[in-house]
N, C-alpha and C positions, 0 to 999 in steps of 0.2 A: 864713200859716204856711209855705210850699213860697214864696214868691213872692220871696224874696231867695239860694236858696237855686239855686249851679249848676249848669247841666246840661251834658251833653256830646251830642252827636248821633252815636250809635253805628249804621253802615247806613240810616238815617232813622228811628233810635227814640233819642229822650230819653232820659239816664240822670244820676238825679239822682246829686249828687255829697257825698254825706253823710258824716261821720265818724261810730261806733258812739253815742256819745252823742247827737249831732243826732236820729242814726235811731230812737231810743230816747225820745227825747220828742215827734216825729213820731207816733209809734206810739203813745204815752201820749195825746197830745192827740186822735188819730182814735179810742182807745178811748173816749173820755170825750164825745166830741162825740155831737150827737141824730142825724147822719144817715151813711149808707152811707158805705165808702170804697174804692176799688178798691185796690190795692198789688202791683204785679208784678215777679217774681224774675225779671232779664232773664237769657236762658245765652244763648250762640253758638247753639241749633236756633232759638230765639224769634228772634234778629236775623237771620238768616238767611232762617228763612219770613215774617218781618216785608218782608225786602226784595225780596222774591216775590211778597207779597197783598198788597196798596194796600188791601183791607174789613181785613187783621189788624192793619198797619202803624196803619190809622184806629182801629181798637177800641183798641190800644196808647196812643196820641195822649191817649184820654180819661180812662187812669188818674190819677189824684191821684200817686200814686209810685211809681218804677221803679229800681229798686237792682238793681246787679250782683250776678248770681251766677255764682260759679265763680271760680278763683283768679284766669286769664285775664283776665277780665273786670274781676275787682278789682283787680287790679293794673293795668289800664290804667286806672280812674278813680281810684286813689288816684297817677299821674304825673299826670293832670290837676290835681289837686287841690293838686300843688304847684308850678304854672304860674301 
């Protein structure tokens, strides 16, 4: 699902690199699936205490998906995005 899908390493936290629609059937498919899925809204405080705790930075690591939040943030992965 996620496995073709770029990521950018933001302070040493992945951040998937999604356009609204990708994100939107990501999010359709982990609804419909039979098991858990973690999904975290990365801001600057998360990457930041991410690059402080090595136990939060590794909790981060095991989410299924990491999408920027904040304008900041977005607009840095949507320059990636056109790299």
């Amino acid at each position: 699902m996620l496995s073709n899908v770029k990521k950018e390493i933001l302070l040493g936290v992945p951040v998937h690199i999604l356009r609204l629609s990708e994100l939107k059937s990501v999010l359709f498919e982990f609804l419909h699936s039979q098991s858990p899925h973690m999904m975290v809204t990365v801001n600057p405080e998360i990457l930041v205490h991410a690059s402080r705790n090595h136990h939060y930075r590794t909790l981060l690591h095991r989410a299924d998906l990491l999408v920027a939040d904040g304008a900041g943030l977005r607009m840095i992965t949507t320059l990636f995005s056109w790299i």
